[in-house]
C-alpha positions in Angstrom: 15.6 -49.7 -109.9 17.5 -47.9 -107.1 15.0 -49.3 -104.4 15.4 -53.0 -105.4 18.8 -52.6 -103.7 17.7 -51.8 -100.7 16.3 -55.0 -99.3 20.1 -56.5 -99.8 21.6 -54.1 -98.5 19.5 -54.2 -95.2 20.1 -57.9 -95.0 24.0 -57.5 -95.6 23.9 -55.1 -92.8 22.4 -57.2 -90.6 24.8 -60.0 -92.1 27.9 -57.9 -91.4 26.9 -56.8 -87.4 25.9 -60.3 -86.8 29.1 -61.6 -88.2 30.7 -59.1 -85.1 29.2 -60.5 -82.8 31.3 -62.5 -80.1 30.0 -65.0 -77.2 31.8 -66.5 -74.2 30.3 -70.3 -73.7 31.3 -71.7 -70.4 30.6 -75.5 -69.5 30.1 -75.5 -65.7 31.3 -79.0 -64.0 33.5 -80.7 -61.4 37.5 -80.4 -61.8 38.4 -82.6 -64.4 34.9 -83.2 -65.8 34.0 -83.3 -69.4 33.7 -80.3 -71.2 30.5 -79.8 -74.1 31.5 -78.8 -77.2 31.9 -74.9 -78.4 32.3 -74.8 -74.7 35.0 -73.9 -72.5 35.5 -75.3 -68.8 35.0 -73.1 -65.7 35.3 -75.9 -63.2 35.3 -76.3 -59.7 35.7 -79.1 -56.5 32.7 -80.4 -54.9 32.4 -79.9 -51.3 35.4 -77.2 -51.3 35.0 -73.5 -50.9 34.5 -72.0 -54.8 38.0 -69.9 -55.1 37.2 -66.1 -54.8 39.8 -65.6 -57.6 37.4 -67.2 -60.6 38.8 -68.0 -63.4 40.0 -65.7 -66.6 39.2 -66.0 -70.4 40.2 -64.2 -73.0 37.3 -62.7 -75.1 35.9 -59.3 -76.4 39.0 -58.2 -76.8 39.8 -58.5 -73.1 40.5 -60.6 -69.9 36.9 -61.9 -68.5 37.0 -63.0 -64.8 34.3 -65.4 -63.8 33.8 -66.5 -60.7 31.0 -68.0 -58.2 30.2 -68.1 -54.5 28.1 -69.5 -52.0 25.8 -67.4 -49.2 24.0 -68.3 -46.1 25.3 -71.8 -45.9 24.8 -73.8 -43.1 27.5 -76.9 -44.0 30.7 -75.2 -45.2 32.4 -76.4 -47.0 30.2 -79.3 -47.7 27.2 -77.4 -49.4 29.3 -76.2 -52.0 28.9 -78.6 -54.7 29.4 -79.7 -58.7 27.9 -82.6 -59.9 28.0 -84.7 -62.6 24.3 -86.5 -63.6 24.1 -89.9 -65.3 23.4 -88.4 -68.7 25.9 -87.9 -71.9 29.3 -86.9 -71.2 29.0 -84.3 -73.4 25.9 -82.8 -72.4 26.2 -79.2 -71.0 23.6 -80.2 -69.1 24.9 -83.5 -67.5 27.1 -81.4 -64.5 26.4 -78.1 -63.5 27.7 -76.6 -59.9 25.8 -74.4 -57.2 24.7 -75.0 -53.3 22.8 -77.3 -51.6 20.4 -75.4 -50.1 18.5 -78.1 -48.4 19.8 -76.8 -44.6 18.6 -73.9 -45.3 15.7 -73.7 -47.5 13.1 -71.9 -46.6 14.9 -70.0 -44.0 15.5 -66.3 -43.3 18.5 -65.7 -44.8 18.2 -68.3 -47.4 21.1 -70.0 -49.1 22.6 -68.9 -52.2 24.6 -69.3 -55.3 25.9 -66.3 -57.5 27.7 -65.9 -60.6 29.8 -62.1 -61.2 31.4 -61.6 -64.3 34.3 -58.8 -64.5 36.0 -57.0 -67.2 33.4 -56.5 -69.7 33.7 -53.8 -72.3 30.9 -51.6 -72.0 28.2 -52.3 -74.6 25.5 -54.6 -75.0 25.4 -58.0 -74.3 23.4 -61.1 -73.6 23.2 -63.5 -70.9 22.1 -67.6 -70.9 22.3 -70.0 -68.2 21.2 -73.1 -68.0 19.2 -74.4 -64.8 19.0 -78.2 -65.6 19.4 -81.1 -63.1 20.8 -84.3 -65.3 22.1 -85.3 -68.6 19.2 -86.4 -71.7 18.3 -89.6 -71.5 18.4 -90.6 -68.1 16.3 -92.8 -65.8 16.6 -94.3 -62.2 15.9 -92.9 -58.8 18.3 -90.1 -57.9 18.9 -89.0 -61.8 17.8 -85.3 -62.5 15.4 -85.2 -59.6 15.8 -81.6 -58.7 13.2 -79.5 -59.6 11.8 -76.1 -58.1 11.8 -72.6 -57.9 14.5 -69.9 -57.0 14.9 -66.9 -57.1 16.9 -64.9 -59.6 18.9 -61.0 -58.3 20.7 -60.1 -61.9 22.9 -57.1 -61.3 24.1 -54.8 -64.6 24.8 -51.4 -65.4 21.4 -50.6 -65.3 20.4 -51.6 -61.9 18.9 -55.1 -60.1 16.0 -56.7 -61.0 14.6 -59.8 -59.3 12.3 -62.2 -60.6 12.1 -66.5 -60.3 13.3 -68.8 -62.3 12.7 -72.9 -62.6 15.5 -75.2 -61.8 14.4 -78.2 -64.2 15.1 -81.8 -64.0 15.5 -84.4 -67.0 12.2 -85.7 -66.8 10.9 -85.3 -70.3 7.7 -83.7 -69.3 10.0 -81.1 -67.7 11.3 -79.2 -70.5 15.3 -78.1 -69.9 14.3 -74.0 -68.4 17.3 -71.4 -68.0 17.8 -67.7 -67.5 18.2 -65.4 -70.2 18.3 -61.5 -70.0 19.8 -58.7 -72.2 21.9 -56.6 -70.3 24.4 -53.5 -70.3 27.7 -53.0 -69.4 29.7 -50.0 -68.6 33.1 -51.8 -67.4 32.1 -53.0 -63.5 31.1 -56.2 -62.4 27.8 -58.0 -63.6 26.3 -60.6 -61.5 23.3 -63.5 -61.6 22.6 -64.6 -57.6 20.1 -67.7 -57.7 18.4 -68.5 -54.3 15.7 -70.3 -52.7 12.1 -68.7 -52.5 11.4 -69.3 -49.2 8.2 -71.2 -50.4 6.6 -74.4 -51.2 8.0 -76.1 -54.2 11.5 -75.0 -54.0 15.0 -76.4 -55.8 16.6 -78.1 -52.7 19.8 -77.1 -55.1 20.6 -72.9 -56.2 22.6 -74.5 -59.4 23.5 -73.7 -63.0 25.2 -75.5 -66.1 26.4 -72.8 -68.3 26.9 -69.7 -68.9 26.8 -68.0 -72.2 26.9 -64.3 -72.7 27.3 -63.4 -76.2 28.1 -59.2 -77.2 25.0 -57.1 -79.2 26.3 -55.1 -81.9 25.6 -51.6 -81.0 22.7 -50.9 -83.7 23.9 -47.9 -84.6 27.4 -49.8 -86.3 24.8 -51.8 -88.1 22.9 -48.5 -89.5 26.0 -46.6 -90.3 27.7 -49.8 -92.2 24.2 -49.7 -94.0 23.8 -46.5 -95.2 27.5 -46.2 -96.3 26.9 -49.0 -98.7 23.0 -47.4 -99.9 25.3 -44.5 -100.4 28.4 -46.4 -102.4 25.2 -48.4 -104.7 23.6 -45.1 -105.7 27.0 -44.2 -106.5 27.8 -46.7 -109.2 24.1 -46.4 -110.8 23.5 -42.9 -111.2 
């Protein structure tokens, strides 16, 4: 009888560190763009220097800076860029901002486009961004036709790992791709630097559309909110 509990109370834990959880959704896109919804705007002016001050948002119970710079550009400040596609207005996916690394792709240093995030609480968190070049539903020459590899430096708590990502366009036999990684903080700045690979089939863009970073309850808050209420059930049927 006692055990039949159990199963509902694992699920109502689960339920209740879930229900904790908080996320940050950022719409990347030119200054006075259109913003997706459950997003919030981080935006920036094409062909102007990205301001080293970011932006601040209140979440996680404290001030989050974001901002994002450009590296090894050959055009300043004309390779800094934010672009809105042809595709629905509303679309996360229809602007996004980054560097044109067409000057200097393939070159040694090679261009790129980072993304630091300050102010996190330490915990456990994870991190989304969308690489997609162009809205759903567009066609025409010019229209999502970035496609290509970079490569991806994400910097936490932990340490740096590097790895490669795929900057997608809207073709529809080019599935949208993104970065996602779980990650730690312990309070200090946590950063996602995209660049080209130096290789054939590069993105002549380092770009990204949003960024979504969304807090892990700690599992031991879900373990301790469990067994207090295995212990508060045995309680009432002894």
């Amino acid at each position: 009888m006692k055990s039949s509990f159990l199963p509902s109370i694992l699920g109502l834990a689960c339920l209740t560190a879930a229900s904790h959880a908080a996320t940050l959704s950022l719409d990347f896109q030119p200054t006075g763009g259109t913003t997706a919804a459950g997003f919030q705007p981080f935006e920036v002016t094409t062909g102007v220097v990205f301001p080293a001050a970011g932006t601040n948002y209140s979440e996680f119970g404290a001030t989050i800076n974001v901002a994002v710079s450009g590296a090894n550009l050959e055009t300043v400040p004309a390779d800094y860029r934010a672009i809105t596609r042809n595709g629905a207005a509303t679309d996360e996916r229809n602007d996004w901002i980054g560097v044109d690394a067409r000057n200097a792709a393939g070159g040694n240093p090679v261009a790129m486009f980072t993304i630091t995030v300050s102010g996190l609480p330490a915990g456990l968190y994870s991190w989304t961004s969308l690489l997609h070049d162009g809205g759903t539903g567009t066609t025409g020459t010019g229209q999502g036709n970035i496609s290509g590899n970079v490569r991806t430096t994400f910097t936490d708590a932990t340490g740096i790992v590097n790895g490669t990502a795929v900057i997608s366009s809207q073709n529809p036999l080019q599935p949208t791709s993104s970065f996602t990684t779980n990650f730690s903080s312990n309070g200090s700045p946590v950063s996602l630097t995209l660049g080209t690979t130096g290789v054939n089939g590069d993105a002549i863009f380092a770009l990204a559309d949003s960024l979504v970073i969304t807090n892990i309850p700690e599992p031991s808050s879900a373990l301790l909110g469990m067994v207090g209420l295995l212990a508060l059930v045995r309680r009432r049927h002894r």
